[in-house]
N, C-alpha and C positions, 0 to 999 in steps of 0.2 A: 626577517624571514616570516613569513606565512605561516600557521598551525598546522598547515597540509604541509608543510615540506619542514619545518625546524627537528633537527633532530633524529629524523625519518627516513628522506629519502634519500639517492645515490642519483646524479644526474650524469648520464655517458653520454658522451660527445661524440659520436659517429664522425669519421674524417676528423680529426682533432689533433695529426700532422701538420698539415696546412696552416697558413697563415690566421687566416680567418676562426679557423673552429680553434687553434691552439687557442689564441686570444682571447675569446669565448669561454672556454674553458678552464685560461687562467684566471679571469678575472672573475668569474664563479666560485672556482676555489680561494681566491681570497676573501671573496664575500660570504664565506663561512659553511658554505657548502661543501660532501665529498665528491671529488669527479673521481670518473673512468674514463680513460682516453683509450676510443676503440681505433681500431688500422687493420685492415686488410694481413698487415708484416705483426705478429703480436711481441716481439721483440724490438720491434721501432717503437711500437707504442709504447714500451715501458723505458728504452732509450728517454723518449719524446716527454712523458712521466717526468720523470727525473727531473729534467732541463725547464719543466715549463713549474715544479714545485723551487727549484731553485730559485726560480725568477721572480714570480708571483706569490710563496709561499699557501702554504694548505695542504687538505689531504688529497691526494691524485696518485692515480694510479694507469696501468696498461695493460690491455688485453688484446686480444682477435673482436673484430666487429661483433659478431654472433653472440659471444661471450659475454662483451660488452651491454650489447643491449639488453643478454637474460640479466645482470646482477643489475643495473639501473632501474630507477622507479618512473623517471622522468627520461627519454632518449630523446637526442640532440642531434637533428642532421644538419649536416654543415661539407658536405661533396657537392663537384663540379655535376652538375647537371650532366653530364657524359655517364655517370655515376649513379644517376639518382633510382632509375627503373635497378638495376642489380642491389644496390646497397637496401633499398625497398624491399626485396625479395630474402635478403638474410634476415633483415631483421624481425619479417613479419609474424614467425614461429614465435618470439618473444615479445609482441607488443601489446596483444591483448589485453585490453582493461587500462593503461597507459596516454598518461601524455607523450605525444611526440611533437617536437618543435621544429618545423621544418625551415631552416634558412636558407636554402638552394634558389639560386636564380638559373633559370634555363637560357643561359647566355651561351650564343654557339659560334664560337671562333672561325672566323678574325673578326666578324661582325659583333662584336659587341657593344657596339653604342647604337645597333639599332636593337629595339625590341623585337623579340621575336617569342610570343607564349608557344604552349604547347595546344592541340586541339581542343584538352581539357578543358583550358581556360588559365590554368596557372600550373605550377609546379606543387605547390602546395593540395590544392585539389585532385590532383593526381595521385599523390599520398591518400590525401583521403580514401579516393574513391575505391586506391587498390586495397589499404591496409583493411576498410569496412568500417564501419559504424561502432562498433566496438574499442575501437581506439581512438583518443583526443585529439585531432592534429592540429596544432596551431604554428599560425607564420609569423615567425618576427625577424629582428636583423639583419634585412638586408641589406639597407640602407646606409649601414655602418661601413667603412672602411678598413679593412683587414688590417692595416700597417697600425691604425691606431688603435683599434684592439689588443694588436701585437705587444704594444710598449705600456708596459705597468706604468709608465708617468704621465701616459696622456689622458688630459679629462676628456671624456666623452660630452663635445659640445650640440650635438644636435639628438633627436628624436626619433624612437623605435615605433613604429605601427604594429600593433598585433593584431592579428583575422583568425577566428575560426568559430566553429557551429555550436561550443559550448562555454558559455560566460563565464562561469566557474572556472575552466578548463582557461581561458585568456584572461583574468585574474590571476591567476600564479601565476603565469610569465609575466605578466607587467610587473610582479611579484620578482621574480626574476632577475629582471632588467633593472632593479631598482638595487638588488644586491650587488648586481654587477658594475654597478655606476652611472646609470642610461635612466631615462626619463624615457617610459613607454604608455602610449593609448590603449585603448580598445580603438580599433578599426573596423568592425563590422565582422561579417562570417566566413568563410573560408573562399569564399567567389573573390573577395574583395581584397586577397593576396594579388589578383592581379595588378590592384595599384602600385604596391610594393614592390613588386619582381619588377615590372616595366619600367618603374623610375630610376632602376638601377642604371640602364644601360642610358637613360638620361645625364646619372650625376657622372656616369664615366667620359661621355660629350664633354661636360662640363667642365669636369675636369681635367681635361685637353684642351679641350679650347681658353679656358681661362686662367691655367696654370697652376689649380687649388689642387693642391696635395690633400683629399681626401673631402669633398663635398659632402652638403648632409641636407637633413631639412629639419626645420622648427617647426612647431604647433603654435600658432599664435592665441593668445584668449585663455584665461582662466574658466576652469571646472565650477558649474554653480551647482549640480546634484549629481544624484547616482548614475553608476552608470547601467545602460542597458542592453 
């Protein structure tokens, strides 16, 4: 773990019921991290607690969204794009001065294998733009497939892109990603979540079409300097 986050911070998973953010969440907490698993139900959440420390082992905990978000150093969105403008709105009373790590794809049923962004440009920069300058937002995860996140025995075989406007701030997530078991980039600035979000609804094609329980993408090419 990073000097910014060893020993210091608390990372709440916003949506962290769900398949995807429990995942996420569990496998945070066993990379040495404490979670908060926030929910709308603050009694599911601590339900949801329970069952995802059993599994995964580590420290995890449940709250109400709001709550969630005030005791976290780092907040974790991981809701359905149906979601994302309202859970935005709870949490923004407590984000200031924060990383926020946006995983949301704005995937709009039953179309979901075609892309479809928001006017923004992405899901992510829509975070940005409502939350303010003031808070960190960066994109990662989306690329991952919830089922394999789900199961503490699966390795994580392909590659996380992270975007956003501050280097520092996309550093501890690739930081992140690395606790969690994931091989994460630098992707550029928070515009270029658009590549992210709209591949999703590619790899879900993909994965109809060619039968892959859970498509991903690799990085080809070895790192020869810093990054910028």
């Amino acid at each position: 773990m990073s000097d910014y986050i060893k020993g210091t911070s608390t990372m709440s998973v916003i949506g962290a019921t769900g398949a995807l953010g429990s995942g996420l969440a569990g496998r945070l907490a066993r990379g040495g991290h404490k979670v908060i698993i926030g929910s709308r139900d603050g009694a599911r959440a601590e339900q949801a607690a329970a069952e995802l420390a059993a599994k995964f082992g580590g420290d995890i905990a449940g709250m109400e969204n709001a709550d969630a978000a005030a005791a976290g150093d780092i907040v974790v969105l991981t809701v359905p794009f149906a979601n994302h403008r309202p859970t935005l709105e709870i949490i923004q009373p407590h984000a200031a001065g924060k990383i926020v790590v946006d995983v949301t794809v704005p995937l709009m049923p039953p179309k979901v294998r075609t892309v479809q962004l928001p006017p923004e440009g992405s899901a992510a920069k829509t975070a940005q733009q409502f939350l303010g300058e003031g808070v960190r937002v960066v994109s990662a995860f989306q690329n991952i497939a919830a089922d394999h996140l789900a199961d503490p025995d699966h390795d994580i075989d392909c590659d996380v892109l992270v975007c956003g406007n501050d280097p520092k701030a996309r550093e501890i997530v690739v930081t992140l990603a690395a606790d969690a078991g994931m091989k994460a980039w630098h992707a550029g600035r928070i515009d270029n979540s658009a590549v992210a979000e709209a591949l999703t609804s590619s790899l879900i094609f993909i994965n109809g079409h060619y039968k892959i329980p859970g498509a991903g993408i690799r990085i080809s090419g070895e790192p020869g300097g810093p990054a910028h």
